[in-house]
C-alpha positions in Angstrom: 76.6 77.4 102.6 76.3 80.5 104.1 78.5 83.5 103.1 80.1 87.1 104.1 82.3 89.6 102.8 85.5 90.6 105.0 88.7 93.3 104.2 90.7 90.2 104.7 94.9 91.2 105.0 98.0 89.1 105.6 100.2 90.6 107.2 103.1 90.4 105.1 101.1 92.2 102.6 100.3 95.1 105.3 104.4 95.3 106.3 105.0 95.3 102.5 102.3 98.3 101.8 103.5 100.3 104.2 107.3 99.7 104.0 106.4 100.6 99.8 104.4 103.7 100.8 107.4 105.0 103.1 110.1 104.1 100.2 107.4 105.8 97.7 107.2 109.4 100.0 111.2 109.3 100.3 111.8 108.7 96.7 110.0 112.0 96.4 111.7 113.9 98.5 115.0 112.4 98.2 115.5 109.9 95.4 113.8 111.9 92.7 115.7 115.3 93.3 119.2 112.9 93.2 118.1 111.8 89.8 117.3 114.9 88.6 121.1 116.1 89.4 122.8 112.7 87.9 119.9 112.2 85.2 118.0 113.8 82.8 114.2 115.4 83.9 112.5 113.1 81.8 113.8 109.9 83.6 113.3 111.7 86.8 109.4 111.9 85.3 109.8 108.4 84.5 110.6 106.8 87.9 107.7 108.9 89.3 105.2 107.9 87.4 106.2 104.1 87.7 106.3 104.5 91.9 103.3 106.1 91.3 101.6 103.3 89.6 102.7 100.8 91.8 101.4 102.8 94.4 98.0 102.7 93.3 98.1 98.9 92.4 99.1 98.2 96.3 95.7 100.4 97.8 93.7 98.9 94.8 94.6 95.2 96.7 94.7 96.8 99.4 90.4 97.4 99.2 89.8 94.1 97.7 87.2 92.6 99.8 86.9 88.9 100.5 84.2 86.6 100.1 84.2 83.2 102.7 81.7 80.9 102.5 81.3 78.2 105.2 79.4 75.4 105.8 79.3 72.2 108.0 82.3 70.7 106.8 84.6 73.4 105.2 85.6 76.9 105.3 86.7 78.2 102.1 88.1 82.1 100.7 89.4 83.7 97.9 91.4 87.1 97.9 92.9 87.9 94.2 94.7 85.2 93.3 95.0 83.5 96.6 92.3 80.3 96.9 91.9 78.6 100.1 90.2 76.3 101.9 90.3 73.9 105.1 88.2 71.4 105.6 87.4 71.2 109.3 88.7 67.4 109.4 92.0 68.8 108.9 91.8 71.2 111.5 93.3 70.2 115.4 92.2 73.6 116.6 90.7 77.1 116.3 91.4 80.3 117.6 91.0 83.9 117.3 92.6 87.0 118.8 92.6 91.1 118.0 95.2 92.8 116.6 96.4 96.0 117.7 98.6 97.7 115.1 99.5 101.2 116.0 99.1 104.1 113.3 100.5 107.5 113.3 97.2 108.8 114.8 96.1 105.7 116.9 95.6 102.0 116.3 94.1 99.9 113.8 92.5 96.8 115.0 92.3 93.5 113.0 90.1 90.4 114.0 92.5 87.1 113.5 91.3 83.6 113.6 94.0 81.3 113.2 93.3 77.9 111.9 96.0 75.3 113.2 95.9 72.1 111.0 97.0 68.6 111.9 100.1 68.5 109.6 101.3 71.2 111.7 100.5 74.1 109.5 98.7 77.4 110.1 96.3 79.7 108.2 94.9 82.5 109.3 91.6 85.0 108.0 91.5 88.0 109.0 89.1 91.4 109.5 89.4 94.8 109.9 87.6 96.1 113.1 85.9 99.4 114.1 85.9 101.5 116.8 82.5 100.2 118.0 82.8 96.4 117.1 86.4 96.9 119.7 83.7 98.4 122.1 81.7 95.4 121.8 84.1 92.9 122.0 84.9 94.9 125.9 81.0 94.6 126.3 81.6 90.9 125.5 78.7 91.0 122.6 80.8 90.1 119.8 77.3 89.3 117.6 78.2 91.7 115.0 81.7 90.3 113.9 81.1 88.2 111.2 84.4 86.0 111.7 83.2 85.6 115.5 80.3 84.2 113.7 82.1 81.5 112.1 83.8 81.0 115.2 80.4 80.1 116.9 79.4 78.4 114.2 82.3 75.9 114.3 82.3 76.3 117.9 78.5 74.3 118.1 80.0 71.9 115.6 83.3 71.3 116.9 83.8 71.7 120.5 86.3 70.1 121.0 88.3 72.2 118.2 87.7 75.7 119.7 88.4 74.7 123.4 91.6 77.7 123.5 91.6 80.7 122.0 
C-alpha cells in the first residue's frame, strides 16, 4: 500500500473552529467584563482560562495531520478518533473539486475528493492547498497534489468510476 500525509478538515469542524474562535474573542471583550460586574474576579479568571483551554484543544486538532494509505482495492484514513475506509467496490463514483473559502486577508483553498458510494452515501477527504499548488492546478500540472495522485491512481484502475468530476 502506498501512503501520504494530508491536513485533512471536515468542514463542520472548520465552521465550528471559527464560530468557537469568534465566540472566544467576544467573550473577552464582552462576556468577561459582564461577569466581572455581576460576578466575582476569580470566576471571571475562571471562564477565561476554560475558553482558553478549549481554544487551544480546537488548533491542537486543528494541525493534526492525516495519514491515508491506498492501495488497489481500498482507500483507508484515520484523523483522531475518526477511522475510515471505502473499499473501491462500494464506490459508484469519484470526484474532486477546490475549495475557495474566503479569510479576512484572502482565501484559503482546500482540495476535496468526494467519494459517492452505492448506498447513496458520501465521504469526502480533504487537503489544504498553497498558493503555488492553485498555480499548478491553472497550469493544469496537478503532479504535486498528493490527493490528485490518488485520483489518478484510481483513475487507471477505475475508469469508469472517475468519468465526472
Amino acid at each position: 500500500m502506498k501512503s501520504f500525509k494530508i491536513n485533512n478538515e471536515s468542514a463542520f469542524f472548520s465552521i465550528i473552529f471559527k464560530t468557537f474562535t469568534v465566540l472566544w474573542i467576544i467573550s473577552f471583550l464582552l462576556i468577561c467584563p459582564v461577569i466581572k460586574v455581576f460576578v466575582n474576579n476569580q470566576t471571571a479568571f475562571i471562564f477565561r482560562v476554560i475558553l482558553l483551554i478549549i481554544f487551544v484543544i480546537g488548533c491542537y486538532v486543528a494541525s493534526r495531520t492525516t495519514t491515508v494509505e491506498y492501495g488497489a482495492e481500498k482507500v483507508h484514513w484515520k484523523w483522531l478518533w475518526y477511522d475510515n475506509m471505502v473499499n473501491f467496490s462500494d464506490v459508484k463514483s469519484v470526484r474532486y473539486h477546490v475549495i475557495h473559502e474566503p479569510t479576512r486577508y484572502g482565501y484559503t483553498h482546500r482540495f476535496e475528493m468526494v467519494f459517492r458510494l452505492k448506498n447513496g452515501s458520501t465521504v469526502r477527504l480533504n487537503d489544504s492547498l498553497k498558493s503555488e499548488d492553485i498555480d499548478n492546478i491553472i497550469d493544469s500540472t496537478t503532479d504535486n497534489i498528493k490527493l490528485m495522485q490518488l485520483y489518478r491512481f484510481i483513475e487507471k484502475l477505475y475508469p469508469e468510476k472517475t468519468k465526472h468530476h
